[in-house]
C-alpha positions in Angstrom: 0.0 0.0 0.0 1.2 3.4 -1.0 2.0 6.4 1.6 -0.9 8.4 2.9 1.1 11.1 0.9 -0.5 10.0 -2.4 -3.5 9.9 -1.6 -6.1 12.3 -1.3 -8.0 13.6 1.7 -11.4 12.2 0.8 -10.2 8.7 0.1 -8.3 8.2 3.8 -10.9 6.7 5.3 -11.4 4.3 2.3 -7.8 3.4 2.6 -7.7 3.0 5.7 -11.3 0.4 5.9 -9.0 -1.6 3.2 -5.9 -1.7 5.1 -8.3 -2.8 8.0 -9.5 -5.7 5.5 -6.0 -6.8 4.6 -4.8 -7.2 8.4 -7.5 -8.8 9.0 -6.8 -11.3 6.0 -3.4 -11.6 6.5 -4.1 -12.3 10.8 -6.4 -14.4 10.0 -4.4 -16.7 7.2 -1.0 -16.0 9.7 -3.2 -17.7 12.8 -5.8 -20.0 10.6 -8.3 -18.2 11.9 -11.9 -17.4 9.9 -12.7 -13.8 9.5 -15.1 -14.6 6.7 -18.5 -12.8 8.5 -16.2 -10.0 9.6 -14.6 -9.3 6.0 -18.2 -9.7 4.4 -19.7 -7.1 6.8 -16.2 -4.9 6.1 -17.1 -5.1 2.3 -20.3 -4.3 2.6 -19.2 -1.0 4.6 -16.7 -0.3 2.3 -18.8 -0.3 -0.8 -21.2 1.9 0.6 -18.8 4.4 1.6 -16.9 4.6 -1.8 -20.5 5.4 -2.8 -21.3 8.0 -1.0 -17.8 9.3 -0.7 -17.0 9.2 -5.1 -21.3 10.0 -5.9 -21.0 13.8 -4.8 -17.4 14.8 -5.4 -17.3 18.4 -5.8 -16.0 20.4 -9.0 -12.9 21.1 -6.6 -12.6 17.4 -5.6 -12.4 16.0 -9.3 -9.3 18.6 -9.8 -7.3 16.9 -7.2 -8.7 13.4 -9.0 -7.4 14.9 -12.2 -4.0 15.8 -10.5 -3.8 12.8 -8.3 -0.4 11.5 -8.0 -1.0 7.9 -8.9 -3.4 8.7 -11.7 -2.2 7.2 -15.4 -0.2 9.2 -17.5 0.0 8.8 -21.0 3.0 6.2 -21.4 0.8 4.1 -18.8 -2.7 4.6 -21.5 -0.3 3.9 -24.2 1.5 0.5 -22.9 -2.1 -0.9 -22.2 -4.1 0.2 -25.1 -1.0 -0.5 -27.7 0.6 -4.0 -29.1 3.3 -2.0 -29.7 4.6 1.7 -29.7 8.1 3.2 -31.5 8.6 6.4 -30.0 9.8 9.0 -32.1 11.9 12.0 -30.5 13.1 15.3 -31.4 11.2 18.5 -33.6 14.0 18.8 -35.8 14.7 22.4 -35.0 16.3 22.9 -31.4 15.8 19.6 -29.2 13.9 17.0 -27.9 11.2 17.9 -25.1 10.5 14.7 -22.4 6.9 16.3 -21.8 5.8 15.6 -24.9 5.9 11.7 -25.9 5.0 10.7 -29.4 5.4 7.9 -32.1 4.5 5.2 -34.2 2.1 2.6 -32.8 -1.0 -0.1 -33.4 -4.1 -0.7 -31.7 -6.0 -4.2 -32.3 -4.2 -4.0 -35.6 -4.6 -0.8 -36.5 -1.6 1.6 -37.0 -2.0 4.9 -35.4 -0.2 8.1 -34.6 0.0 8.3 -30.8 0.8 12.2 -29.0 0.9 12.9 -25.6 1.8 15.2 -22.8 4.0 12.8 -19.4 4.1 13.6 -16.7 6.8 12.2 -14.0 6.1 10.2 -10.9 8.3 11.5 -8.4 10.9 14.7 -8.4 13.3 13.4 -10.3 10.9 11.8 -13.2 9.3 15.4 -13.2 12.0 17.1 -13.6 13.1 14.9 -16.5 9.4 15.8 -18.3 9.2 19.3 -17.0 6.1 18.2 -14.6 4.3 17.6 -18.0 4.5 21.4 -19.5 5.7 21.6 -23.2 8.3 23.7 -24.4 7.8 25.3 -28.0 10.0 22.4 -28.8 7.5 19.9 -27.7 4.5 21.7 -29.7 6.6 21.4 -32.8 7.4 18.1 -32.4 4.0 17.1 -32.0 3.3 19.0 -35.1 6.1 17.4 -36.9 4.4 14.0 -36.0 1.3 14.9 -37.2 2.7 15.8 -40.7 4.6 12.4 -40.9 0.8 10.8 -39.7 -0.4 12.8 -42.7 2.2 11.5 -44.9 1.1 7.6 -44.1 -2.5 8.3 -43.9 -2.2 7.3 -40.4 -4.7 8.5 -37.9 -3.6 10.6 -34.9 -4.5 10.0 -31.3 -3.7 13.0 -28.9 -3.7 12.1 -25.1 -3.9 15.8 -22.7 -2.8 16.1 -19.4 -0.7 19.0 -18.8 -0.8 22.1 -16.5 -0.2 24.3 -19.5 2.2 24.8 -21.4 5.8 26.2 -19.7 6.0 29.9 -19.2 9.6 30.6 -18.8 11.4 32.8 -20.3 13.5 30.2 -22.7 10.3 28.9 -23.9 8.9 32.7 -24.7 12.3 33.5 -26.3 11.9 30.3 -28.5 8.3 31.4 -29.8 6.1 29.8 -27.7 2.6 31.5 -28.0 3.8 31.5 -32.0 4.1 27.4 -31.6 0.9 27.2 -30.2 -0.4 29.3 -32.9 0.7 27.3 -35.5 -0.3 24.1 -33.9 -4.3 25.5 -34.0 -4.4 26.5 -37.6 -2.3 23.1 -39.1 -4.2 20.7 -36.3 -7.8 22.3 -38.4 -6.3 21.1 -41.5 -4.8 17.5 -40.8 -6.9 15.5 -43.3 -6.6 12.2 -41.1 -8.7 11.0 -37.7 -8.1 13.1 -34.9 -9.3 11.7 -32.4 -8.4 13.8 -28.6 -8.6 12.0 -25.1 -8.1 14.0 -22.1 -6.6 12.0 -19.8 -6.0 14.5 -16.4 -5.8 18.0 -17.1 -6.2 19.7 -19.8 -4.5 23.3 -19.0 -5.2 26.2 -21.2 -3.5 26.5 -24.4 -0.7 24.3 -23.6 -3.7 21.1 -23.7 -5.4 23.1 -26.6 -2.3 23.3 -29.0 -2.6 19.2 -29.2 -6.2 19.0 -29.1 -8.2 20.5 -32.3 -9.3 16.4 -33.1 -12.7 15.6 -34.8 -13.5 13.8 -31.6 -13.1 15.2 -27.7 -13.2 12.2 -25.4 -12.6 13.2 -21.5 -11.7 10.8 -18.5 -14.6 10.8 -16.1 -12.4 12.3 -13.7 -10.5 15.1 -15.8 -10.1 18.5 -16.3 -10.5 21.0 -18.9 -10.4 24.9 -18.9 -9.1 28.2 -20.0 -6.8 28.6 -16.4 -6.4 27.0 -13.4 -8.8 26.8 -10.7 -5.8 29.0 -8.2 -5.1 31.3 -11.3 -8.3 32.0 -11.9 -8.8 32.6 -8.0 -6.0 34.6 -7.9 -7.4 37.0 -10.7 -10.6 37.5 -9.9 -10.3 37.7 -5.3 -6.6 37.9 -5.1 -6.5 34.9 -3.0 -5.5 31.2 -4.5 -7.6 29.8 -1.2 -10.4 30.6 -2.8 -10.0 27.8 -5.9 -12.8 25.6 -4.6 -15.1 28.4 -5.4 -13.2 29.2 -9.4 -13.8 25.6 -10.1 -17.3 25.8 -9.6 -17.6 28.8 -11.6 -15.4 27.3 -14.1 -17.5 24.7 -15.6 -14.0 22.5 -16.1 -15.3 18.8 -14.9 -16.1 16.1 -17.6 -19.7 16.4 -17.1 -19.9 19.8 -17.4 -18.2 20.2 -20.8 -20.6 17.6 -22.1 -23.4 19.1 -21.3 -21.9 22.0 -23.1 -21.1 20.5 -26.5 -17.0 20.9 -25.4 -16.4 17.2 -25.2 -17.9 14.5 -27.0 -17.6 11.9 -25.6 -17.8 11.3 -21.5 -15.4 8.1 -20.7 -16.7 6.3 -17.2 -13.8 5.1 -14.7 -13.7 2.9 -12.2 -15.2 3.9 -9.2 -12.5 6.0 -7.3 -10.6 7.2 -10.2 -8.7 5.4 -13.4 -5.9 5.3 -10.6 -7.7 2.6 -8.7 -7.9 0.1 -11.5 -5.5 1.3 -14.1 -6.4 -1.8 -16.1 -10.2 -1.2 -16.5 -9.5 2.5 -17.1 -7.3 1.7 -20.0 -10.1 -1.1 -21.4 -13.1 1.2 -21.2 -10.9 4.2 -23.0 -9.3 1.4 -25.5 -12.8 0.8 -26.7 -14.1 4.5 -27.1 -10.7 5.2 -29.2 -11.2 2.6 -31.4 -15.2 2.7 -31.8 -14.2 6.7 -32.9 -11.6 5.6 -35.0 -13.8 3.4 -37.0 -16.3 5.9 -37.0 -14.0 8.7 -38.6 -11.9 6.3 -41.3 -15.8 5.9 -43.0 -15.3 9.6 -44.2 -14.0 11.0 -46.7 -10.9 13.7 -46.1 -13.7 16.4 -47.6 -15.8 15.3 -45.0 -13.4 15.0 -42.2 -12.6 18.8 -42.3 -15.9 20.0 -43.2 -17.4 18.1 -39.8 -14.5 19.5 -37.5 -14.5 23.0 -39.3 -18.6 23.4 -38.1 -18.1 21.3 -34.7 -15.4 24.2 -33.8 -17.8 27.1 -35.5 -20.9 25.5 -33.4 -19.1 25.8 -30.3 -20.1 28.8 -27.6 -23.2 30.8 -27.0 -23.9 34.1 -29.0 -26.4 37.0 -28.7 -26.8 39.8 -29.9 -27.7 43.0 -28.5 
């Protein structure tokens, strides 16, 4: 069992009902005694407060779930969903960036063009990946990997889970915002599947500039939104206590962003979060991919663009005075 460190506040007393359960097991097998009645009224308990504990998680709740630390990342989507997967490094221009992860690979036999924003497990992991936050290196590798998709009529798979992308000064000096830019207008274009699965959080433009697909999928448990829930509360009260409150307001939670036509898809995990049964999480996302997929590759490239050009022009709400 992991430290109480990774795991949230709201799941303690889950954790600790199972840790409970297992010394009771483990007693019981040690000694050869029969807990059985004892474990069955335990499980029963349990159940019923993952229920009501994981039934009425606040907006504010599911961005901690989003940015749990055991929660899959990308590499752990793509090793379960995949039969195999070449990664491909570098944007040809300045260097390689570790927080963006992309390459070659097949799912149930057909090949595909995976992208993705890592993130790292501990300090020295996110260091490595820059705590999943692109430079303008990263966008253009990502773009550069969406040409070569175009090249082999491959379609393109995009998993999201980043802060936003890196706002230091290097990353300003190398053209950032213009990176960014470019990804929008080119990602409109790609005449292949684009099919976008937010996976944790989905920050700003830094999740944007890999995310203009013809289909949104979003993780049960994910994020999505303009800023932060703290940046936002910073802006508007001048006090980053207040980001319970800004996620409300912000409308960021899977649910929400279905309702509002963002996302099109709303991807169910397992009850707790994808990070309490990675493998289920990965199953249940594996099959939405693919059912997209097939879906898309009946269209023709005219089509394609014509269908993502009006699903981008329907988004919003306009009046007029």
């Amino acid at each position: 069992m992991a430290t109480d460190s990774t795991w949230l506040d709201f799941e303690k007393p889950i954790i600790e009902l199972e840790r409970r359960m297992q010394d009771l097991k483990d007693f019981g097998s040690k000694e050869s005694i029969e807990f059985s009645a004892e474990l069955k009224r335990l499980e029963h308990r349990l159940a019923k407060l993952k229920e009501e504990i994981y039934s009425g998680l606040s907006s504010w709740q599911k961005v901690q779930l989003a940015r749990h630390p055991r929660r899959p990342y990308t590499l752990d989507y793509v090793e379960s969903i995949c039969s195999y997967f070449v990664e491909l490094h570098g944007d040809r221009t300045f260097r390689d960036d570790k927080a963006v992860i992309g390459g070659l690979a097949e799912i149930e036999g057909r090949p595909i063009m995976v992208i993705g924003q890592q993130k790292g497990r501990n300090t020295k992991e996110n260091l490595y990946r820059n705590f999943g936050m692109p430079h303008p290196e990263g966008y253009r590798k990502a773009l550069r990997l969406m040409h070569v998709a175009v090249k082999f009529n491959c379609p393109i798979v995009s998993f999201i889970d980043t802060p936003g992308a890196f706002p230091g000064v290097g990353a300003e000096e190398r053209g950032q915002s213009e990176a960014i830019a470019r990804n929008l207008r080119e990602m409109a274009t790609v005449p292949v599947p684009f099919v976008v699965a937010v996976i944790g959080e989905g920050g700003s433009g830094g999740a944007l500039a890999m995310a203009v697909g013809d289909a949104i999928l979003m993780m049960e448990n994910a994020i999505y939104s303009v800023i932060t829930p703290e940046g936002c509360a910073a802006i508007l009260w001048r006090d980053r206590a207040r980001a319970p409150q800004a996620a409300e307001a912000l409308r960021l939670t899977a649910t929400d962003l279905h309702e509002l036509g963002v996302v099109d898809e709303l991807v169910p995990e397992p009850l707790g979060g994808a990070h309490r049964d990675v493998t289920s999480a990965a199953a249940t996302l594996k099959e939405a991919l693919l059912r997209w997929l097939d879906d898309l590759s009946r269209l023709s490239t005219e089509e394609l663009l014509s269908r993502r050009a009006a699903k981008y022009r329907a988004m919003g709400v306009f009046e007029r005075g």
